[in-house]
C-alpha positions as CSV (number, residue, x, y, z in Angstrom):
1,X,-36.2,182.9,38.4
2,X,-35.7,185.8,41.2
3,X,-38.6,187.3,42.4
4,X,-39.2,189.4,45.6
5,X,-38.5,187.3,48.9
6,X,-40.6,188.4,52.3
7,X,-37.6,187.5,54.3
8,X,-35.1,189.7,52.1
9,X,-34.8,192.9,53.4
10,X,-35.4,195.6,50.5
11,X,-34.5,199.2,50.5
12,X,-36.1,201.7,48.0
13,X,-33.3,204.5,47.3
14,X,-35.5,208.2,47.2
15,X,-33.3,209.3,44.5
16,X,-32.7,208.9,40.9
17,X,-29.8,207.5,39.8
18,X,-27.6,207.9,37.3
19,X,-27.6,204.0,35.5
20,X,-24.0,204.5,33.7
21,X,-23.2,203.2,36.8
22,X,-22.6,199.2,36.8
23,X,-22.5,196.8,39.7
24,X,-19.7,198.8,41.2
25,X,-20.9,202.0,41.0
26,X,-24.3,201.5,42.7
27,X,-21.9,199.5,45.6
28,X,-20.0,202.9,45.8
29,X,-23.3,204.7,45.9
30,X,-24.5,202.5,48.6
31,X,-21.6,203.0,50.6
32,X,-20.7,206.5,49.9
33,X,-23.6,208.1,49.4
34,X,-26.1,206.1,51.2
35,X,-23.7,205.5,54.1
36,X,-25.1,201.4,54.0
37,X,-23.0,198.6,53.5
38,X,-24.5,196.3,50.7
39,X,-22.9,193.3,51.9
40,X,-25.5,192.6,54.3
41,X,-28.1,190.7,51.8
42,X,-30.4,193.1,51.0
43,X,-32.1,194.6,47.8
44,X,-31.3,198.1,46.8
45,X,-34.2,199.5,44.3
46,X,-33.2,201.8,42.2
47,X,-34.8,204.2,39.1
48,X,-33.0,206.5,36.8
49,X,-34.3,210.2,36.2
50,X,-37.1,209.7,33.5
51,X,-38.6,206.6,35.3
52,X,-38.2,204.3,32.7
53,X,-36.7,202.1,34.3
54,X,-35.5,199.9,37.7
55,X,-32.8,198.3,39.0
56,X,-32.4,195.9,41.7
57,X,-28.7,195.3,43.6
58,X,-28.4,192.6,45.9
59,X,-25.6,190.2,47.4
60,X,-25.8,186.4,47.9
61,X,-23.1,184.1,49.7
62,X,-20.8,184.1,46.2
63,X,-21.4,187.3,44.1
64,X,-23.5,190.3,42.9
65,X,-26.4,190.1,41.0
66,X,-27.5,193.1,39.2
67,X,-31.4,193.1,37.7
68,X,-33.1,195.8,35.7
69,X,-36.3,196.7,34.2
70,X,-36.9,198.7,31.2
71,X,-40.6,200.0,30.6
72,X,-41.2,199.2,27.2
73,X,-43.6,201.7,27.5
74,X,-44.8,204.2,29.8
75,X,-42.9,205.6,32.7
76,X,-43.3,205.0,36.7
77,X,-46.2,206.8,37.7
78,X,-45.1,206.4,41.6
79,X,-41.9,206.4,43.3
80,X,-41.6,206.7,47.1
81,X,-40.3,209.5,48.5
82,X,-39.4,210.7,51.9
83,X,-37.4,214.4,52.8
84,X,-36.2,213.0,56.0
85,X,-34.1,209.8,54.3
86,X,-32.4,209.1,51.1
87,X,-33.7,205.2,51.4
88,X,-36.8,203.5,53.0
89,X,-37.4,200.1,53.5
90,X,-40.2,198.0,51.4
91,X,-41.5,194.9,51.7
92,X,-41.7,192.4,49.1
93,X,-45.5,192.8,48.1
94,X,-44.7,196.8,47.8
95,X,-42.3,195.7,45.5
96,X,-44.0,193.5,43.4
97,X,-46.5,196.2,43.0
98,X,-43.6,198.9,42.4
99,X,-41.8,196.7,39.8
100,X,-45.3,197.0,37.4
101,X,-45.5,200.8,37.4
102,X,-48.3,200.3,40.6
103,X,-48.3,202.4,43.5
104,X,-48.1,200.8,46.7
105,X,-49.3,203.2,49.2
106,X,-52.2,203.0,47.0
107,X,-52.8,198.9,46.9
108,X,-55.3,197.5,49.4
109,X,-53.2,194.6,50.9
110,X,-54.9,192.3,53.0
111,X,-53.2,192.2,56.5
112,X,-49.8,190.5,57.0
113,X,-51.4,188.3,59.4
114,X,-54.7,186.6,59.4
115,X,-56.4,184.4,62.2
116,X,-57.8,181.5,60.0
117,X,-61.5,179.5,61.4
118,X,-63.0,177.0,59.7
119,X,-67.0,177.1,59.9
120,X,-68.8,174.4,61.2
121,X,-66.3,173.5,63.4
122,X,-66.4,173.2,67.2
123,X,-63.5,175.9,68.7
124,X,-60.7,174.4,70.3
125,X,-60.6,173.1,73.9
């Protein structure tokens, strides 16, 4: 199973895109259009114009793997956007959120890091 990895960096693309393309035409997108190199390891998200779908391009040590979602129904209700960029990072909770329809500005994440205390207990030394 592949699911969203904090320690995969992940890159939301602003814009729709057409999805005739295959594996090698969101590469050429990346690098053309983009101007990123998508050797690097990291996941490109991707939507197509309605929003009825997402795809997710990423490249491991041996090969591309190429993942999509179809709504089977409803569209995405949400999609990040930015006039300053045509791709902004997300982290992996933003995706999981993104990937069912959610909108993750919207999501009240606890905070990535949380100092933990057990009651009852003397504090350390």
């Amino acid at each position: 199973m592949i699911s969203p990895s904090p320690f995969m960096p992940t890159f939301v693309c602003h814009e729709s895109v057409n999805f005739r393309l295959g594996i090698d035409g969101l590469i050429g997108f990346c690098q053309h259009v983009l101007k990123i190199d998508p050797f690097t390891g990291a996941c490109f998200v991707f939507r197509n114009r309605s929003g009825t779908s997402m795809r997710l391009l990423y490249y491991v040590e041996d090969g591309w793997w190429l993942c999509m979602k179809r709504f089977s129904e409803g569209r995405l209700n949400f999609w990040p956007q930015s006039t300053e960029t045509r791709l902004s990072p997300l982290a992996a909770r933003e995706l999981s959120v993104l990937l069912w329809k959610g909108n993750p500005e919207g999501a009240k994440f606890p905070p990535l890091w949380k100092k933990i205390t057990l009651k009852n207990s003397a504090p350390p030394p």
